[in-house]
NUZAVEX-198789 format. One line per 4 residues: number of its first residue (from 1); their letters; for each residue x negated, y, z of N, C-alpha, C, O. Coordinates in steps of 0.2 Angstrom, whole numbers, plus 5000, padded with zeros to 4 digits. Each point is the difference from the previous one (the first is absolute). Example, Ala and Ser with C-alpha at 12.3 -4.5 7.8 and 13.67 -1.06 7.14 Angstrom:
2
1 = AS = 4934 4972 5039 5004 5006 5000 4996 5006 5000 4995 4999 5003 ~ 5007 5006 4993 4996 5006 5001 5004 5005 5003 4997 5006 5001
//
This chain:
200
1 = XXXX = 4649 4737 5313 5004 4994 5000 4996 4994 5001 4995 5000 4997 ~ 5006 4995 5008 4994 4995 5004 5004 4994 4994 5005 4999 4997 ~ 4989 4999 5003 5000 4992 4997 5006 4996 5002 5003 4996 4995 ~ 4999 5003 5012 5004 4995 5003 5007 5005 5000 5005 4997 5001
5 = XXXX = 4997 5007 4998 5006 5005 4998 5001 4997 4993 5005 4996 4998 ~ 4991 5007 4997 5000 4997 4993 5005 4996 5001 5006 5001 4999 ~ 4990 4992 5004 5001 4992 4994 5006 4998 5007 5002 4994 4999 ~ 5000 5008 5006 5002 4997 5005 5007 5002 5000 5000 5005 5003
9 = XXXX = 5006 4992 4996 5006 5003 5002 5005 4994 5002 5001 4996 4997 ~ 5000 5005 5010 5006 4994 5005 5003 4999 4998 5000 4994 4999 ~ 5005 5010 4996 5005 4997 4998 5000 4995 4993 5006 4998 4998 ~ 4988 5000 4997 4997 4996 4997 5000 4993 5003 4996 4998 5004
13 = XXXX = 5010 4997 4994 4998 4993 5002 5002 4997 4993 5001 4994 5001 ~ 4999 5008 4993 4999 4995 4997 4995 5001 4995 5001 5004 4996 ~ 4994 4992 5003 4994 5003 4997 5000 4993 4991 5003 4995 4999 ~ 4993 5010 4997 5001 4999 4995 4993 4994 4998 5000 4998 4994
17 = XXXX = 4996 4999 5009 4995 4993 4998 5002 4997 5007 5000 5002 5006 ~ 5000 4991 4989 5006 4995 5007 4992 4995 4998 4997 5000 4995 ~ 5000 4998 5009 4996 4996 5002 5002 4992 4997 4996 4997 4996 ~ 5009 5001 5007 5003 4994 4996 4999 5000 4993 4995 4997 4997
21 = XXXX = 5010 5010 5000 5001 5000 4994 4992 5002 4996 5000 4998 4993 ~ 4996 5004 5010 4994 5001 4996 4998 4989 4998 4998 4997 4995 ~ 5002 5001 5012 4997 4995 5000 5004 4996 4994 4996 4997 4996 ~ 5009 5003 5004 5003 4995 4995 5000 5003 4991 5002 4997 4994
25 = XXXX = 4994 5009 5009 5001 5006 4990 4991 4993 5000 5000 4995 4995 ~ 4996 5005 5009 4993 4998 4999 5002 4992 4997 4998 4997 4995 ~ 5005 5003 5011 5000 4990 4996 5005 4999 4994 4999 4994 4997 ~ 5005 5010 5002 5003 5001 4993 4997 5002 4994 5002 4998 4995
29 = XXXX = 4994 5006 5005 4996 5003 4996 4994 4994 4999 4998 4998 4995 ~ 5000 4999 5011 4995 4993 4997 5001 4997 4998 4996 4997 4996 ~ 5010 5000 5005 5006 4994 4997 5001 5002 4993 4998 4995 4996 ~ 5004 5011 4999 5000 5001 4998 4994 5001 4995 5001 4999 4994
33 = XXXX = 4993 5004 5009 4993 4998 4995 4999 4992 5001 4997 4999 4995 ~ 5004 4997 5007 4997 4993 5001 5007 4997 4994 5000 4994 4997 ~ 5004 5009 5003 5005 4994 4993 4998 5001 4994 5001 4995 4996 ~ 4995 5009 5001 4998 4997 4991 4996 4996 5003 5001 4994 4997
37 = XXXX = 4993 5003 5008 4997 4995 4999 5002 4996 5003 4996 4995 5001 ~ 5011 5005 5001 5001 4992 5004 5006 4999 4991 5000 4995 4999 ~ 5003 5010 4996 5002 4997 4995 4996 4997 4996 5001 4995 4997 ~ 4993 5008 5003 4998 4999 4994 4995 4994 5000 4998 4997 4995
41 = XXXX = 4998 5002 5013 4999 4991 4999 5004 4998 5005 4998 5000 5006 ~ 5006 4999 4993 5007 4998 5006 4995 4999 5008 4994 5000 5001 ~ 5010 5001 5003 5000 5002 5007 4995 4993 5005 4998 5000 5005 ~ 5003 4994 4991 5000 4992 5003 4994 5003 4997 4999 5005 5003
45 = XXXX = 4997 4995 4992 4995 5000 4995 4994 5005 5004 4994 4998 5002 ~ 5009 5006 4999 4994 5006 5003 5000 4998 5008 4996 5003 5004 ~ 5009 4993 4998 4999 4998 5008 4994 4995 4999 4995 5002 5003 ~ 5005 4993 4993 4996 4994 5001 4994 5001 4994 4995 4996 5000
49 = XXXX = 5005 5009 4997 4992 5000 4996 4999 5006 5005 4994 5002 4998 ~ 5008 5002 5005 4994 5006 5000 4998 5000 5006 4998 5005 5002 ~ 5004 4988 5003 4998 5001 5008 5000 5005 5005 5005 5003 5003 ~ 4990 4998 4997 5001 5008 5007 5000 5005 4997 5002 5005 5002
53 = XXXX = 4997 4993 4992 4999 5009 4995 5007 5003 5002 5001 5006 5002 ~ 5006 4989 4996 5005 5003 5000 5003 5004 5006 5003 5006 5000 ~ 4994 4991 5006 4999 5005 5006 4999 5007 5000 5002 5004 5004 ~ 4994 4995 4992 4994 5006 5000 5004 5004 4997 5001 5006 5003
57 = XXXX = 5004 4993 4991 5002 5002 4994 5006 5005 5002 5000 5006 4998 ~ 5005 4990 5008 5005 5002 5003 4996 5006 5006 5005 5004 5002 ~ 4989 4997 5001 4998 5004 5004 4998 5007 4998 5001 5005 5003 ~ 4995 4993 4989 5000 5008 4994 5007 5000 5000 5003 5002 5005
61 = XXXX = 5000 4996 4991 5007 5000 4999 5005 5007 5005 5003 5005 4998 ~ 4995 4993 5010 5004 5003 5006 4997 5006 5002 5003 5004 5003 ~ 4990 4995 4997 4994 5006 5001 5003 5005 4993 5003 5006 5000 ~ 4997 4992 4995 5000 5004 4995 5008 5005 5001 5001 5006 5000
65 = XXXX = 5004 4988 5000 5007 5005 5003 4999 5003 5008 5004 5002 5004 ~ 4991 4999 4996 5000 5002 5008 4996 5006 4999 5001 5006 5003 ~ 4996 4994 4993 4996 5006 4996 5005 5005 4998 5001 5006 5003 ~ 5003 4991 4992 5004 5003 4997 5006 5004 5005 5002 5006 4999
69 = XXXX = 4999 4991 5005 5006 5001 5004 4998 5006 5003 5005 5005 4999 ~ 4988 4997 5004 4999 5003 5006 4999 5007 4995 5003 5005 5002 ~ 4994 4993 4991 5000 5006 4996 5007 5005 4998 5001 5006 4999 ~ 5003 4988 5000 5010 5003 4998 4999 5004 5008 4999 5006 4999
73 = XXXX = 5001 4992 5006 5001 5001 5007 4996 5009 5000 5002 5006 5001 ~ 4994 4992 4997 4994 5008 5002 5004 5003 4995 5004 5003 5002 ~ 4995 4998 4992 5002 5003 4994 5007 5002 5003 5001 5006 4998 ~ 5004 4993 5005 5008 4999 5000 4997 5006 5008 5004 5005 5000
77 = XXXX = 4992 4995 5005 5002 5005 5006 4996 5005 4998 5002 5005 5000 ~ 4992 4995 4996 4998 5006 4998 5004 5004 4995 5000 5005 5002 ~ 5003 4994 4995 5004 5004 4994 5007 5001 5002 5002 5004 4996 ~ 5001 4992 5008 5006 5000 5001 4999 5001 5009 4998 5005 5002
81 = XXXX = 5004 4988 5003 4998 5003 5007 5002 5003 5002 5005 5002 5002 ~ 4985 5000 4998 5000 5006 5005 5003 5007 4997 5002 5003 5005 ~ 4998 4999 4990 5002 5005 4999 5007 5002 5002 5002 5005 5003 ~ 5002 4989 4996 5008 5000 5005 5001 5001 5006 5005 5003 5002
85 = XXXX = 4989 4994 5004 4998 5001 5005 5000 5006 5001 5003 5002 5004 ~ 4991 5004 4991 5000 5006 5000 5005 5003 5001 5000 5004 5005 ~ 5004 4995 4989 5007 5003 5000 5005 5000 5005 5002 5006 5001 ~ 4999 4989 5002 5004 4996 5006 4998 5006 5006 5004 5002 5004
89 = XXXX = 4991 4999 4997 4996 5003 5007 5001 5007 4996 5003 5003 5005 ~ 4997 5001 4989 4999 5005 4998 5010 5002 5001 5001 5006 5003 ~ 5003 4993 4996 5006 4999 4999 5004 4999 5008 5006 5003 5001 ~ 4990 4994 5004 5001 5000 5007 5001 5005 5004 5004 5001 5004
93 = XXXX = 4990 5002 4992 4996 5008 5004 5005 5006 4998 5000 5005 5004 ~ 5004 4993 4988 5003 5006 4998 5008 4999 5007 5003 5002 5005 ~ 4996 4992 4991 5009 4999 5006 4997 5001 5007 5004 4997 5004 ~ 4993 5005 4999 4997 5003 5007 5000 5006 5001 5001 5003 5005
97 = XXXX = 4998 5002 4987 5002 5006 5000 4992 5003 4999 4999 5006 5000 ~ 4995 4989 4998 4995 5003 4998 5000 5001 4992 5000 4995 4996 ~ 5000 5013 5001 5001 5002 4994 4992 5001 4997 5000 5002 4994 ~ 4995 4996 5008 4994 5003 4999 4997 4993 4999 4994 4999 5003
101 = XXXX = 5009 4997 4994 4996 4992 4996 5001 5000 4994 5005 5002 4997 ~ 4988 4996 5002 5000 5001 4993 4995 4993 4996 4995 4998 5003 ~ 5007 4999 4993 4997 4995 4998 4997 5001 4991 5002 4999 4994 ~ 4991 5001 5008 4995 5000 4994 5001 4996 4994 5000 4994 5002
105 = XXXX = 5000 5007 4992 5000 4995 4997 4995 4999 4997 4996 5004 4999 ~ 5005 4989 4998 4994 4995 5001 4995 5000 4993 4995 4999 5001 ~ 5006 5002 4993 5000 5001 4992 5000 5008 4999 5003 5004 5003 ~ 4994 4996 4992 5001 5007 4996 5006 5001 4997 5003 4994 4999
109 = XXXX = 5000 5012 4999 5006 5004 4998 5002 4995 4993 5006 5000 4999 ~ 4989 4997 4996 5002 4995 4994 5002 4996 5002 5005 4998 4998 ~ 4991 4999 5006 5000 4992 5002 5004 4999 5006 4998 4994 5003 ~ 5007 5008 5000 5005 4996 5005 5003 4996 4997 5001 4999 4994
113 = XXXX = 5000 4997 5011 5004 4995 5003 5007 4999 5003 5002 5006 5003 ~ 5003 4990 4996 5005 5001 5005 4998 5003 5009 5001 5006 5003 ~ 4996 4991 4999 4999 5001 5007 4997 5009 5000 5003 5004 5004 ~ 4991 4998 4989 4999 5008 5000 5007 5004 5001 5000 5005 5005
117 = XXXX = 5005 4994 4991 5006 5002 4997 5003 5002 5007 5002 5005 5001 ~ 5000 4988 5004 5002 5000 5003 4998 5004 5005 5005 5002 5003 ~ 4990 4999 4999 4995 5004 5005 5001 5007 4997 4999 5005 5004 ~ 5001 4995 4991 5001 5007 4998 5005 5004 5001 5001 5007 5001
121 = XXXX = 5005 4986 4999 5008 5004 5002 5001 4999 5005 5006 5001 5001 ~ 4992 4997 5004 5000 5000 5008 4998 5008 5001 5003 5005 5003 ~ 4989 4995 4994 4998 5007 5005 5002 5005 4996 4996 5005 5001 ~ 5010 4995 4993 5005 5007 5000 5004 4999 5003 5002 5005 5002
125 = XXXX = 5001 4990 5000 5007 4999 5004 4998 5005 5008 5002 5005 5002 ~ 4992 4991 5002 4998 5003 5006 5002 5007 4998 5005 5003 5002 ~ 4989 4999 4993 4999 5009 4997 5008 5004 5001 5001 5005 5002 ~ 5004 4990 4996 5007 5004 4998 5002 4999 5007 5003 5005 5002
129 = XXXX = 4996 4988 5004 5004 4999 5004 4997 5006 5008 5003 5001 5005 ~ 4989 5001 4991 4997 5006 5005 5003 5005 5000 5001 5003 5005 ~ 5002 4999 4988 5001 5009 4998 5007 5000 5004 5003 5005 5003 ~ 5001 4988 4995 5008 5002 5002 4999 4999 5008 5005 5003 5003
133 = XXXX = 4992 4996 5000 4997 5000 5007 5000 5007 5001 5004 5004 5003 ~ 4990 4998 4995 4999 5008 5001 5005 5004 5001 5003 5002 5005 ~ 5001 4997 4986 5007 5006 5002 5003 4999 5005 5004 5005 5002 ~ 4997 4990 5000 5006 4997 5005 5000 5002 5005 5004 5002 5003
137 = XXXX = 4988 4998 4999 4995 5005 5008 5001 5007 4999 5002 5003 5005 ~ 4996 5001 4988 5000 5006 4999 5008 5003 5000 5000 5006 5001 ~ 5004 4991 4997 5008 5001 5001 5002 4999 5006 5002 5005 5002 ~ 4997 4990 5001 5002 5001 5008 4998 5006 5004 5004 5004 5003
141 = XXXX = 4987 4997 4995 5000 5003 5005 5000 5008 4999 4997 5004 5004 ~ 5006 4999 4985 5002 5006 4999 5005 5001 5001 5000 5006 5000 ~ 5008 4990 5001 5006 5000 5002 5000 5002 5007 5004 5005 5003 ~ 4992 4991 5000 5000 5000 5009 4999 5008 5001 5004 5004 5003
145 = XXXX = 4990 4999 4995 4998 5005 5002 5006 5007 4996 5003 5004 5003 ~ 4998 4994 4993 5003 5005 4996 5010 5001 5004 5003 5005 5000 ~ 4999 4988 5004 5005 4998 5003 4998 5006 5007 5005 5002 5004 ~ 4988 4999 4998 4999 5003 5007 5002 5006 5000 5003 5002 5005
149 = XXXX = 4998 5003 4990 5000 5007 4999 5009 5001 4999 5002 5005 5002 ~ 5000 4992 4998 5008 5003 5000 5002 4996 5005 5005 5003 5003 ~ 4993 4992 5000 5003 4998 5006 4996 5005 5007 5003 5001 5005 ~ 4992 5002 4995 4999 5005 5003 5006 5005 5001 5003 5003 5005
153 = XXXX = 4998 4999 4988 5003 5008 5000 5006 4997 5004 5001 5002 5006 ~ 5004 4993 4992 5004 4998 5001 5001 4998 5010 5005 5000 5003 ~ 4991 4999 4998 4997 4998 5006 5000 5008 5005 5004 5001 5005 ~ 4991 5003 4992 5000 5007 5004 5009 5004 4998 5003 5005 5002
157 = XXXX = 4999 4993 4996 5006 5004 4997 5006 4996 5005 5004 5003 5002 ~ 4996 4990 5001 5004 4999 5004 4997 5002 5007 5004 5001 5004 ~ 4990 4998 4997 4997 5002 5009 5002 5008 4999 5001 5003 5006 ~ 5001 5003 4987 5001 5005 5001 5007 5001 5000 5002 5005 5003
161 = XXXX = 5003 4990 4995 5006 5001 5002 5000 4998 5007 5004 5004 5003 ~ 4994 4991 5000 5001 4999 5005 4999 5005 5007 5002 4999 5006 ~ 4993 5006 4992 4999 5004 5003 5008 5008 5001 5000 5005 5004 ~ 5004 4993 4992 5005 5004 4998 5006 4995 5003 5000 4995 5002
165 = XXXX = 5006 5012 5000 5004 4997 5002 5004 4998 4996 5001 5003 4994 ~ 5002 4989 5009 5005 4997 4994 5006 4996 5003 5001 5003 5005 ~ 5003 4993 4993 5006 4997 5002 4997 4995 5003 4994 4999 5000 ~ 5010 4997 5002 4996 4992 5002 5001 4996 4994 4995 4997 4999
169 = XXXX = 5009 5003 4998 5000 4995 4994 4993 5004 4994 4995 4997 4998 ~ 5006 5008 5002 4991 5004 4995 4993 4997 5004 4996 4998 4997 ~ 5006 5001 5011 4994 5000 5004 4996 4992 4996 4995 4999 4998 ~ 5012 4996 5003 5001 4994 4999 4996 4999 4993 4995 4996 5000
173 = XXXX = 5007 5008 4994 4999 4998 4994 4992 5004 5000 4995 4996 4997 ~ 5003 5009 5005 4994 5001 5000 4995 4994 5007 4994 4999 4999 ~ 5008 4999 5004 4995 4995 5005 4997 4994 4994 4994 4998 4999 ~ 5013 5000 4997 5000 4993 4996 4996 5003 4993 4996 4996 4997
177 = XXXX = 5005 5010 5000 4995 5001 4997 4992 5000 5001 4997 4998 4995 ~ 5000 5005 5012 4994 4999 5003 4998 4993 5001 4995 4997 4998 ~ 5011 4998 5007 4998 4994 4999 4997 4998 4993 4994 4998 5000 ~ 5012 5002 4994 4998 4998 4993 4992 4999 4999 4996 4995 4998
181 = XXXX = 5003 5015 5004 4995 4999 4995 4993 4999 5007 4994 5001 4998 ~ 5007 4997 5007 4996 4997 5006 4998 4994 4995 4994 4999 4999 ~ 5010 4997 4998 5003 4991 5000 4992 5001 4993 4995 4997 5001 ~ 5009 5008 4993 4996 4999 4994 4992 5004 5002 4997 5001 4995
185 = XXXX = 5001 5001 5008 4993 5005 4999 4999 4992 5006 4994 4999 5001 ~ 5009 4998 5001 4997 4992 5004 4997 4997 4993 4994 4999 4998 ~ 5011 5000 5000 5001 4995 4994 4993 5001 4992 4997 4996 4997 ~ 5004 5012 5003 4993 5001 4996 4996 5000 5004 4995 4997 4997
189 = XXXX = 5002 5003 5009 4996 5000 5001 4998 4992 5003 4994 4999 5001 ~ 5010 4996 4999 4998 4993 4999 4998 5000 4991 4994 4999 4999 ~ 5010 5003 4996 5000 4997 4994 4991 5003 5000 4996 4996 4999 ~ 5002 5010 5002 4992 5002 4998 4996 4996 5004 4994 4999 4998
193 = XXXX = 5009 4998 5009 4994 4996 5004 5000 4993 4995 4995 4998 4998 ~ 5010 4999 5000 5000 4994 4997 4996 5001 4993 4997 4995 4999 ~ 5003 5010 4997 4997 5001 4997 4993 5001 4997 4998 4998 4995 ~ 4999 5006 5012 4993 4999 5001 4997 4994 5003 4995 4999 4998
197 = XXXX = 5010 4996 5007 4997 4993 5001 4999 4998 4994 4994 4998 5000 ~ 5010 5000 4995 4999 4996 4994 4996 5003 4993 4998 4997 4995 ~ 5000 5011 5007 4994 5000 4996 4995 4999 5003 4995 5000 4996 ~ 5004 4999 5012 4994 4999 5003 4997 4991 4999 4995 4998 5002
//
């Protein structure tokens, strides 16, 4: 599975970190460290005694929420994300019809997580949604074969009536039986070709 399959799917247009909205969490967040000291020597007070410091003040202030931001930001696609991502791309491949994806988990067997939890019951889900695959392949195509053997008998027992002399309406009813089973030994022999496409 390539990097750019992973993380990459067209039908995704609404994505979960809004650039605006980062911007306005940072000036929020400075705004809000900068009010105990504008209460506490009033706002007029700390403009006109502390000169350019106060500049300075309000630039810690934005860098430090900007610190802060990028860390919620990173903390929030490692742990959560990309892991979604994974799932999203693993969950694709199954509705495609690929049964043989399997997703690791991330933690030891004490220490899961929701996301472990989840990853765990995905790749029993695939495991169940493989096996009912199988039987479904191995049913088709032990009915199909097992359907070959009495439409045979039945098959030579009409070309051997038909060898005998009969009425025209016998004649009739023996042709449409031949046709019949011309129709189904068609019919099983499509259901085993479609068969074998879809386990290829």
């Amino acid at each position: 599975m390539r990097k750019n399959e992973l993380y990459f799917d067209a039908r995704i247009t609404r994505r979960y970190f809004s650039l605006p909205a980062f911007i306005f969490f940072v000036f929020f967040l400075a705004i809000v460290m900068a009010l105990p000291a504008g209460f506490y020597g009033g706002f007029n007070l700390i403009w006109e005694n502390s000169g350019p410091y106060v500049k300075w003040y309000f630039v810690y202030c934005i860098v430090v929420a900007l610190l802060i931001s990028v860390v919620l930001s990173l903390e929030k696609y490692l742990s959560f994300d990309r892991h979604i991502k994974t799932l999203s791309s693993a969950a694709k491949k199954v509705a495609e019809g690929d049964f043989s994806v399997y997703l690791p988990i991330r933690h030891a067997v004490n220490d899961m997580d929701y996301i472990d939890t989840l990853f765990m019951d995905f790749n029993t889900m695939v495991e169940e949604l493989g096996s009912i695959e199988t039987l479904k392949n191995d049913f088709a195509a032990n009915v199909s074969h097992e359907l070959k053997t009495p439409l045979a008998v039945i098959q030579n027992y009409g070309q051997l009536l038909q060898s005998t002399e009969l009425t025209a309406a016998q004649k009739e009813y023996v042709d449409s039986i031949i046709e019949s089973t011309h129709r189904l030994a068609s019919l099983i022999f499509n259901i085993l070709k479609l068969n074998k496409l879809e386990s290829q």
